[in-house]
FIMI-652587 format. One record per residue: x, y, z of N, C-alpha, C in turn. Coordinates in Angstrom, 2 decimals, always signed. Example, Ala and Ser with C-alpha at 12.3 -4.5 7.8 and 13.67 -1.06 7.14 Angstrom:
# residues 2
<pt <+13.19,-5.69,+7.80>,<+12.30,-4.50,+7.80>,<+13.20,-3.30,+7.80>> <pt <+12.85,-2.25,+7.08>,<+13.67,-1.06,+7.14>,<+12.90,+0.03,+7.87>> 
END
This chain:
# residues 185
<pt <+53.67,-2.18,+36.05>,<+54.79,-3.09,+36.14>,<+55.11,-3.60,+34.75>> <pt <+56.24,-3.68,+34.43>,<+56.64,-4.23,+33.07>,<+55.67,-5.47,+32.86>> <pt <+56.48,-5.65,+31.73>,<+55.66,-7.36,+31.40>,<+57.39,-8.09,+31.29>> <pt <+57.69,-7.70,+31.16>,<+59.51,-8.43,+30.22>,<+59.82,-8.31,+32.02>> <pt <+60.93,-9.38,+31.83>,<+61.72,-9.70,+33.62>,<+62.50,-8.58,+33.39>> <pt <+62.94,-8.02,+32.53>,<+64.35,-6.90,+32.52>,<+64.12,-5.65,+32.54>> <pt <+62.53,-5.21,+32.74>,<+61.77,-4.02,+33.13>,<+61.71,-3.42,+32.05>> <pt <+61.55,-3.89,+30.54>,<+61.12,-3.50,+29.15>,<+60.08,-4.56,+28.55>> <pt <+58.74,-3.84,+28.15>,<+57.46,-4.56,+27.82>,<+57.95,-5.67,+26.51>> <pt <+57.17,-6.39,+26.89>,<+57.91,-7.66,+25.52>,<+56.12,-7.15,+24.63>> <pt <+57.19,-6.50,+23.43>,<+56.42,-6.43,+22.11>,<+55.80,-7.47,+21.19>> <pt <+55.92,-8.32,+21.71>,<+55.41,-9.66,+20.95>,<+53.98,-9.45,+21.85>> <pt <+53.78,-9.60,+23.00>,<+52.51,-9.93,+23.72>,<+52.02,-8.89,+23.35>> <pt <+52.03,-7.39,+23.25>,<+51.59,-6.56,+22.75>,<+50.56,-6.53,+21.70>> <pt <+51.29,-7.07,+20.73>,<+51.11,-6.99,+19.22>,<+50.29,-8.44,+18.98>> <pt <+50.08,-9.24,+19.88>,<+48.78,-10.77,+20.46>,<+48.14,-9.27,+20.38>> <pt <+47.96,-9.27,+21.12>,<+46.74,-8.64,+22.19>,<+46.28,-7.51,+20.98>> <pt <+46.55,-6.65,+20.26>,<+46.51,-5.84,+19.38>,<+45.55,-6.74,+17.97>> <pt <+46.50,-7.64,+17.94>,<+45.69,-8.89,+16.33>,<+44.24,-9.41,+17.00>> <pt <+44.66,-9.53,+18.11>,<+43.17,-10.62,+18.78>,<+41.93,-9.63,+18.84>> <pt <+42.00,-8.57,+19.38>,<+41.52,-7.23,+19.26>,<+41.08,-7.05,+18.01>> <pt <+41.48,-6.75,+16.91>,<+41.07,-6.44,+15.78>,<+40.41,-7.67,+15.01>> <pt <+41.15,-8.88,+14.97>,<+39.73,-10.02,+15.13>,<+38.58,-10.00,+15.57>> <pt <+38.63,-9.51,+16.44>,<+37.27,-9.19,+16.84>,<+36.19,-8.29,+16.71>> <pt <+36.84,-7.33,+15.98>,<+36.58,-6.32,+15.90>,<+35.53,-6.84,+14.10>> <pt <+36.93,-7.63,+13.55>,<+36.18,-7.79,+12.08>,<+35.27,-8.83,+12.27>> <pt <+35.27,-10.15,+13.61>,<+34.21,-11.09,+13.57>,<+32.90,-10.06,+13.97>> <pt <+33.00,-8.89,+14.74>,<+32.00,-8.06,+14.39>,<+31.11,-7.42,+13.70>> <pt <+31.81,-7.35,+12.72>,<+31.42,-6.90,+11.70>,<+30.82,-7.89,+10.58>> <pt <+31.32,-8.95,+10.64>,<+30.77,-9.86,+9.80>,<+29.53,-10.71,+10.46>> <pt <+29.98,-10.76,+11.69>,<+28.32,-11.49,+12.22>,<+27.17,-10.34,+12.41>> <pt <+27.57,-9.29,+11.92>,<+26.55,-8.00,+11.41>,<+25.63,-8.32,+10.40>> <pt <+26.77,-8.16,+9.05>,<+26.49,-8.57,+8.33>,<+25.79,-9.57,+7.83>> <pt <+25.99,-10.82,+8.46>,<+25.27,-12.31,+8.56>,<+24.25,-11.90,+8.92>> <pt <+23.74,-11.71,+9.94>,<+22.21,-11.41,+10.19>,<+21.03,-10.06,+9.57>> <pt <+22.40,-9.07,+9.12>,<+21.70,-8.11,+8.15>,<+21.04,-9.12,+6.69>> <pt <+22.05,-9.53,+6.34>,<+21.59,-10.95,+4.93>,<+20.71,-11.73,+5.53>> <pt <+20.40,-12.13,+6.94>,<+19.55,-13.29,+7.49>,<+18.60,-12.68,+7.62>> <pt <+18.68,-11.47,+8.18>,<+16.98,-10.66,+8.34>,<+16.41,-10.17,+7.03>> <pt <+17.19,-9.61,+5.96>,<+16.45,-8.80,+4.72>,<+15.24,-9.40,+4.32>> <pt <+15.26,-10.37,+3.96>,<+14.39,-11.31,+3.24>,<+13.06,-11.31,+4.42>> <pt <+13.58,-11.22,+5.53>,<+12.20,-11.22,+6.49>,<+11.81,-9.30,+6.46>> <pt <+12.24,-8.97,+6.45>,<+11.89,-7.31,+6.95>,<+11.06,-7.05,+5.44>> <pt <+12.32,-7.74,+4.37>,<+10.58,-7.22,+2.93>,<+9.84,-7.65,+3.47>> <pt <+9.74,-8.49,+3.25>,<+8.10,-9.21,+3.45>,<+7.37,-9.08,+4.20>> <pt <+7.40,-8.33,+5.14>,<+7.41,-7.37,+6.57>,<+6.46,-6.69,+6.01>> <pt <+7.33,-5.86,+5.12>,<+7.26,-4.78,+4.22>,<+5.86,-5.09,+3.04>> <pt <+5.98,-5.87,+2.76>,<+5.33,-6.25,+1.67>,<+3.64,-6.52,+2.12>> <pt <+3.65,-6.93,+3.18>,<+2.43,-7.30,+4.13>,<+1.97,-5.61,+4.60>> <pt <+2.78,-5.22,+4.89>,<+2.24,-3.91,+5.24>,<+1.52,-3.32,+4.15>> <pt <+2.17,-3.07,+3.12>,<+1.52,-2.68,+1.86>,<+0.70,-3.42,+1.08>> <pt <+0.49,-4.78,+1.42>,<-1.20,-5.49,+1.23>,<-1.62,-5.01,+2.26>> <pt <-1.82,-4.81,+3.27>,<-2.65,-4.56,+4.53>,<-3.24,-2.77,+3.99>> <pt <-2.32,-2.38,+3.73>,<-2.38,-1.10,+3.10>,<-3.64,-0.52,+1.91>> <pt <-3.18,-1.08,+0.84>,<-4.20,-1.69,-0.67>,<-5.50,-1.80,+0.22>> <pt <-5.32,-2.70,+1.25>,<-6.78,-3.64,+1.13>,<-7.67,-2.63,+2.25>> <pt <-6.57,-1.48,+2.94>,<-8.03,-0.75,+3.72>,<-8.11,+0.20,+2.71>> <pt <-7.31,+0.67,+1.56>,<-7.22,+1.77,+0.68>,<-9.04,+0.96,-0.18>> <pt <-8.87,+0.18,-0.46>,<-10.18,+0.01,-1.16>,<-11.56,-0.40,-0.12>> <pt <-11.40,-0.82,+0.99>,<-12.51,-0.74,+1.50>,<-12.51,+0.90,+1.92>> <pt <-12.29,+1.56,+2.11>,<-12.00,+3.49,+2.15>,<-12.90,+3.99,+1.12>> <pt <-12.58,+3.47,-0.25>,<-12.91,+3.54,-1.67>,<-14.45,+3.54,-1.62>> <pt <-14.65,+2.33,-0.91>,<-15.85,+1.41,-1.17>,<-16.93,+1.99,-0.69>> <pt <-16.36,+2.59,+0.54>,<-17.15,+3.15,+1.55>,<-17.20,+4.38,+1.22>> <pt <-16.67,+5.60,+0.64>,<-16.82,+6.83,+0.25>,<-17.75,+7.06,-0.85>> <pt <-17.40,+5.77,-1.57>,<-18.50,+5.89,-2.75>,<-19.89,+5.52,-2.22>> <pt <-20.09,+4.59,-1.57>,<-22.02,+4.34,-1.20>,<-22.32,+5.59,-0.13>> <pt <-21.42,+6.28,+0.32>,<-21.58,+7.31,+1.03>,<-22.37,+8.60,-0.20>> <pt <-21.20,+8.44,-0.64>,<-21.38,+9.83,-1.61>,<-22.60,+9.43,-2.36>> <pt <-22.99,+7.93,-3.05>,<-23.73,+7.54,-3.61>,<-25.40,+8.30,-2.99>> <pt <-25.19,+7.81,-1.73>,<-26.71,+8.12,-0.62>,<-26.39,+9.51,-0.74>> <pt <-25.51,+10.06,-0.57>,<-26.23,+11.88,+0.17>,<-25.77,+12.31,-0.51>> <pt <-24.92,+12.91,-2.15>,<-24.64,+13.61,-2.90>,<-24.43,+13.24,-4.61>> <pt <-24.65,+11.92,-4.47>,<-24.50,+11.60,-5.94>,<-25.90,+11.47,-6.68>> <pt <-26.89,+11.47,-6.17>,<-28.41,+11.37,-6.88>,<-28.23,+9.67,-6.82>> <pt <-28.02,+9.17,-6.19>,<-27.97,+7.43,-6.30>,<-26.65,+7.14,-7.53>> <pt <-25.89,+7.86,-7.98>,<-24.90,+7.11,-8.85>,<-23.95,+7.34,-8.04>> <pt <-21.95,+6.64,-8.37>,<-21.27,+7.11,-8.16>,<-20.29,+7.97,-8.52>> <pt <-19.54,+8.21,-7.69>,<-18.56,+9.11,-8.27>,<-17.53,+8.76,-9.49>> <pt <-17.32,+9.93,-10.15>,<-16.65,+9.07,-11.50>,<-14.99,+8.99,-11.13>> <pt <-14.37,+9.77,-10.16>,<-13.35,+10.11,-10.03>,<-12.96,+9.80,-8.86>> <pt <-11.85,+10.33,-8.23>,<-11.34,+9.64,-6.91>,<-11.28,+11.24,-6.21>> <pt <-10.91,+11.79,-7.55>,<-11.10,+13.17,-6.98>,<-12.21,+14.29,-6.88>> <pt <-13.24,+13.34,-7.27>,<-15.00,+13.59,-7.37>,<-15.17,+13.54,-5.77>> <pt <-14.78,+12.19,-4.57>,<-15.07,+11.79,-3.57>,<-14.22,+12.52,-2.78>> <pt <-13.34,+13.37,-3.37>,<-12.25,+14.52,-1.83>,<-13.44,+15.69,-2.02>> <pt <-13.83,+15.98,-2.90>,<-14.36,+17.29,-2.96>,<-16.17,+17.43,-2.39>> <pt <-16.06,+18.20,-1.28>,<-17.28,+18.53,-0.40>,<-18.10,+18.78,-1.15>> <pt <-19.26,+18.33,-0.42>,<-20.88,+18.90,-1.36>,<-21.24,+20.29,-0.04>> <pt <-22.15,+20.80,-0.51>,<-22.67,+22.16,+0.05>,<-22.95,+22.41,+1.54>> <pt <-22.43,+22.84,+2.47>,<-22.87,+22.57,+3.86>,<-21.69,+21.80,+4.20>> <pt <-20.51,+20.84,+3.76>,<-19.43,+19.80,+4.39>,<-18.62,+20.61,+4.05>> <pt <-17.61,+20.37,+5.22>,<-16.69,+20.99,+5.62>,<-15.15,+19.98,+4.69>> <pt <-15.27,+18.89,+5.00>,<-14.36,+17.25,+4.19>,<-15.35,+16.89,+3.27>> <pt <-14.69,+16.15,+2.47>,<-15.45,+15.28,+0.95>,<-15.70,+14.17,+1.89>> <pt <-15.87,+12.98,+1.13>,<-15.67,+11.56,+1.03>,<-14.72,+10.69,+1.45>> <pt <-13.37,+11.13,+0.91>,<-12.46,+10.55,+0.78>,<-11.37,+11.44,+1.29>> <pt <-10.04,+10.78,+1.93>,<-9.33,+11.67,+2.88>,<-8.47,+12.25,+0.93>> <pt <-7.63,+13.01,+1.00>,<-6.60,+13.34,-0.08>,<-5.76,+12.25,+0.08>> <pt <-4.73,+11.60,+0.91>,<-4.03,+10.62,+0.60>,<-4.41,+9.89,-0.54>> <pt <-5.99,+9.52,-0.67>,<-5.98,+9.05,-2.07>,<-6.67,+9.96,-3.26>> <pt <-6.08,+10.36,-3.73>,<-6.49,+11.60,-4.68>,<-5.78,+11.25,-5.81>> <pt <-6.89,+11.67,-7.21>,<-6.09,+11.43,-8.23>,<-7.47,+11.04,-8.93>> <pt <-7.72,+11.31,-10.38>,<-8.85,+10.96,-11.33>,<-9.04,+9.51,-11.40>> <pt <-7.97,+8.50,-11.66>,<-8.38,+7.36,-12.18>,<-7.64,+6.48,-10.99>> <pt <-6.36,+6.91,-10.71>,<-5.05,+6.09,-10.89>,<-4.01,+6.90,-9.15>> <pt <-4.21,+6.31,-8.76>,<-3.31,+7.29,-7.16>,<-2.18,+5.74,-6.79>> <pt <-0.76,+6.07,-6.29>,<-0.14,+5.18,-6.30>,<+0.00,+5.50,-4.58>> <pt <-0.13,+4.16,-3.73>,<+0.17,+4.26,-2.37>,<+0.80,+3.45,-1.59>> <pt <+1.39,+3.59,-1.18>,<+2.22,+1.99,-0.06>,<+2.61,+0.85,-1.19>> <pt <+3.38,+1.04,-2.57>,<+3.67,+0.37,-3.48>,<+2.59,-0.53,-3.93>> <pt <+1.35,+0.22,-4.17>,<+0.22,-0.19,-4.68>,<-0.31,+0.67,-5.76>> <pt <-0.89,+0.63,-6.73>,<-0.88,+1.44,-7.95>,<-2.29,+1.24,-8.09>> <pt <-3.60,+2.09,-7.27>,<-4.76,+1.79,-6.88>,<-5.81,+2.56,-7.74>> <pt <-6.62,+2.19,-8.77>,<-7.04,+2.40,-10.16>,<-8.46,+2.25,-10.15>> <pt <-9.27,+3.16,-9.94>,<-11.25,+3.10,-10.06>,<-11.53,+3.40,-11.44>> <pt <-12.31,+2.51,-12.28>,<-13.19,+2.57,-13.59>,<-14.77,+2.19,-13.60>> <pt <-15.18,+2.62,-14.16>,<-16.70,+2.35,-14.01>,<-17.88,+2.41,-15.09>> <pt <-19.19,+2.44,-15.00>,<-19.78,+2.13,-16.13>,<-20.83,+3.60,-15.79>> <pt <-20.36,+4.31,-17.01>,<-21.38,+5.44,-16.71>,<-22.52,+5.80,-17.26>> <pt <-23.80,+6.46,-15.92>,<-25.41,+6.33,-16.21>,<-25.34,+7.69,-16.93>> <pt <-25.71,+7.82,-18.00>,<-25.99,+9.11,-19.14>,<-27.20,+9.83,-18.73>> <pt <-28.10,+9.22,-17.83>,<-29.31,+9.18,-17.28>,<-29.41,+10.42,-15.99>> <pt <-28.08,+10.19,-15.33>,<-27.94,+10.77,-13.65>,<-27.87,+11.96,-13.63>> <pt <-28.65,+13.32,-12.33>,<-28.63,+14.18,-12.50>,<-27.46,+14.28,-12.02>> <pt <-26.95,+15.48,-12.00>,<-25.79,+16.18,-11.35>,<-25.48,+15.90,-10.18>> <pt <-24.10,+16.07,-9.58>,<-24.18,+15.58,-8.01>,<-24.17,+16.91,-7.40>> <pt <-23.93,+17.07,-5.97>,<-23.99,+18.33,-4.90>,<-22.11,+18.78,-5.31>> <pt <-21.56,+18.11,-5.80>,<-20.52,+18.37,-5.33>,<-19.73,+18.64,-6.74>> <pt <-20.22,+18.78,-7.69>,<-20.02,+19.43,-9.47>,<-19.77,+18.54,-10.21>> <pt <-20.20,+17.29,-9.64>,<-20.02,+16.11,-11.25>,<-21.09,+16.49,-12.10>> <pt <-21.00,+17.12,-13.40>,<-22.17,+16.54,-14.46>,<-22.97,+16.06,-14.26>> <pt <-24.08,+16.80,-14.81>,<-25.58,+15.21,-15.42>,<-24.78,+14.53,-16.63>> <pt <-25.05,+13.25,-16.28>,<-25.03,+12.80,-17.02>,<-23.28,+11.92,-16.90>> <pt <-22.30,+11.95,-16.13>,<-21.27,+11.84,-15.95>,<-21.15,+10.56,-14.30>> <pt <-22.16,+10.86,-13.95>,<-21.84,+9.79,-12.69>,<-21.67,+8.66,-13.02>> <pt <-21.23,+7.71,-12.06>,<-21.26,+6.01,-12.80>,<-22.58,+5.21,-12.07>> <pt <-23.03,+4.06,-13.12>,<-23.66,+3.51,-12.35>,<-23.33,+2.27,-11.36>> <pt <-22.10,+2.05,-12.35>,<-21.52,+0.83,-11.00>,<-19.89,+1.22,-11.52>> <pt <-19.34,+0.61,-10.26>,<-17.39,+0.74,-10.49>,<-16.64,-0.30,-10.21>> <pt <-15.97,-0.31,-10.18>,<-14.95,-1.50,-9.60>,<-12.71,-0.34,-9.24>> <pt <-12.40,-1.25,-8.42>,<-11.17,-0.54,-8.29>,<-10.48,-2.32,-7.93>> <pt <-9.26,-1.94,-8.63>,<-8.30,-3.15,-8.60>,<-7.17,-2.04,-7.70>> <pt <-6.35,-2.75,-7.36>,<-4.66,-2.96,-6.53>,<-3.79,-3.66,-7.01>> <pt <-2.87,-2.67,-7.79>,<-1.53,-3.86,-8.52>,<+0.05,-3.67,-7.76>> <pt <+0.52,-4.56,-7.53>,<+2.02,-4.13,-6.60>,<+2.84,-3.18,-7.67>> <pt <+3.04,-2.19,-7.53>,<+4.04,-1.23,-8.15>,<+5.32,-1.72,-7.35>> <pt <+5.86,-2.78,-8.20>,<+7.44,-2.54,-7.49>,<+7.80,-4.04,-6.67>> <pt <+8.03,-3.63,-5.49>,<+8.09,-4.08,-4.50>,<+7.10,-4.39,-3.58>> <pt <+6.06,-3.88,-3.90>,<+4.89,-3.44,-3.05>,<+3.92,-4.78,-2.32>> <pt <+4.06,-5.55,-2.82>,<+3.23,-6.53,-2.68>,<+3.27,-7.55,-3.29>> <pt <+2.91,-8.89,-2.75>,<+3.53,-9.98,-3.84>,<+1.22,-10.54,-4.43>> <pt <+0.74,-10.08,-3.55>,<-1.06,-10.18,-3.82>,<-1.44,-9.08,-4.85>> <pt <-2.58,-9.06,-5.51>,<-3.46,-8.24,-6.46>,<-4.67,-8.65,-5.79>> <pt <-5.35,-7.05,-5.43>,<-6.80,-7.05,-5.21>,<-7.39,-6.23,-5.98>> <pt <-8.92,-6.78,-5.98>,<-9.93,-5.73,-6.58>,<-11.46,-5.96,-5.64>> <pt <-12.25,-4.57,-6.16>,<-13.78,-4.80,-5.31>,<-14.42,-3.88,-6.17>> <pt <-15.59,-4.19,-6.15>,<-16.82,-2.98,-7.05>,<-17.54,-2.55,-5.43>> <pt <-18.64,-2.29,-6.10>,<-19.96,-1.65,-5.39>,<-20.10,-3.03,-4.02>> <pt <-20.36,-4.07,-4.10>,<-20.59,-5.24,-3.62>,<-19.66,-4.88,-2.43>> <pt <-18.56,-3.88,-2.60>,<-17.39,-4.31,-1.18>,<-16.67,-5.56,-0.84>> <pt <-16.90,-6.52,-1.65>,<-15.97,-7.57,-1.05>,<-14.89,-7.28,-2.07>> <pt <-13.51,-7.80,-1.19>,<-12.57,-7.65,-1.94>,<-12.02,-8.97,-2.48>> <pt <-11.43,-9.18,-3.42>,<-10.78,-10.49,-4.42>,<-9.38,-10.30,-4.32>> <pt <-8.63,-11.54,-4.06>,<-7.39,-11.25,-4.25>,<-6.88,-12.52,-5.26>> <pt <-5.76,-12.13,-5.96>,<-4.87,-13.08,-6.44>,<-3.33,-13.17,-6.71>> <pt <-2.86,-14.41,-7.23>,<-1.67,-13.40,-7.30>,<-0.85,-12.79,-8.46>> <pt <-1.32,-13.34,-9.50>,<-1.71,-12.71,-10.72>,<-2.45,-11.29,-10.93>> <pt <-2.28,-10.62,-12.16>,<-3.47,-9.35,-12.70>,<-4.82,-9.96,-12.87>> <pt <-5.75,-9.57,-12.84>,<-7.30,-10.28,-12.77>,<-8.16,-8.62,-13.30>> <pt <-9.09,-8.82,-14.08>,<-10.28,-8.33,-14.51>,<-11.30,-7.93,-13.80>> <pt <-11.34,-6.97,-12.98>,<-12.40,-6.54,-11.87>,<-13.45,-6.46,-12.70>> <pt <-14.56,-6.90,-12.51>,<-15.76,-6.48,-13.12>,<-16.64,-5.28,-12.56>> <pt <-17.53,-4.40,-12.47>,<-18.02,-3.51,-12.09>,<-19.25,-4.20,-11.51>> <pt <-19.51,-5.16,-11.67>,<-20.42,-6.07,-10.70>,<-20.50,-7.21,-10.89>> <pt <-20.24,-8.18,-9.73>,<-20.06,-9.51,-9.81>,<-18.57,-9.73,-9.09>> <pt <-18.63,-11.14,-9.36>,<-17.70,-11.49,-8.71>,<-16.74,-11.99,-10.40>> <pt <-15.24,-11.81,-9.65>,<-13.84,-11.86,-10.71>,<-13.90,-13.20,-11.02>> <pt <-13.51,-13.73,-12.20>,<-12.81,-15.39,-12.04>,<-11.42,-15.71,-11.42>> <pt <-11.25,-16.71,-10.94>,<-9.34,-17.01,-11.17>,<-8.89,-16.21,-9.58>> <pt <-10.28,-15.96,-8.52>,<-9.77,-15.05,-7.21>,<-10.27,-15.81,-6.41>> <pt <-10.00,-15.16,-5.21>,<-10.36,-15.77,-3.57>,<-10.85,-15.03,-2.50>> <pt <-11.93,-14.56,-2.14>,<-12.28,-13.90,-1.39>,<-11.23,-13.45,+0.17>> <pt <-10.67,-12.24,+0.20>,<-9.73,-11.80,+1.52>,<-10.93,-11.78,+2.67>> <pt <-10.34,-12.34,+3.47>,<-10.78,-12.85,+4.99>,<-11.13,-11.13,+5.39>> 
END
């Protein structure tokens, strides 16, 4: 049925109905937007927690591959490398350590830039798995620095396994406890 009494649509109501429509269309879009800007700030940090949560099983992993490797393939020292602990000793099928973290000194993961140094025994025989005599460590430490975005915390842990956090760079020691940290729960 028309809309107009004279059986021709009145173009004015039309062209309402058309503007109101597309109002809506853009309050759509902007209360998008509003809550895309209202959520960001929560989803990093989301984000950011994930990748401390990340760091902090990446070094207990660490911690634990090394007193592993330490007991059954290192002659009592540890490994000097990260890529000392992927690589199987004689009879194992897996190393130590999964490959996700692989790399000599320095492996970057979940915007964490995760770094093992250590103090080496000149003393130690060879391991099962082709480190040198003389090349193992006798103690280590590994820190966690946010590459980026990654994290707004810094951790570190030696041999001991507990981990330190701060939110600053901090000085892992290869045994003992850090200054200027806080033990992670």
């Amino acid at each position: 049925m028309p809309l107009g009494g004279n059986g021709v649509c009145d173009l004015r109501i039309v062209l309402i109905g058309l503007a109101a429509l597309v109002a809506l269309v853009i309050l759509g879009f902007a209360g998008l937007a509003a809550v895309g800007y209202i959520a960001a700030p929560g989803l990093l940090r989301a984000r950011q927690d994930a990748n401390e949560l990340s760091a902090i099983a990446s070094l207990r992993t660490i911690v634990s591959a090394q007193l592993t490797y330490s007991a059954v393939c290192g002659q009592g020292s540890f490994a000097p490398t990260l890529d000392a602990l992927i690589r199987p000793g004689p009879g194992q099928s897996i190393g130590y350590l999964s490959s996700d973290i692989s790399g000599e000194q320095t492996v970057v993961k979940s915007g964490y830039q995760i770094t093992m140094s250590g103090v080496v025994d000149p003393d130690v025989a060879a391991s099962c798995n082709g480190v040198p005599a003389g090349k193992g460590l006798r103690a280590f430490s590994i820190i966690a620095t946010p590459d980026g975005e990654g994290g707004a915390r810094h951790f570190g842990t030696n041999g001991n396994g507990t981990i330190y956090q701060a939110a600053t760079p901090f000085v892992m020691p290869a045994t003992g406890e850090p200054s200027g940290t806080t033990v992670v729960p």
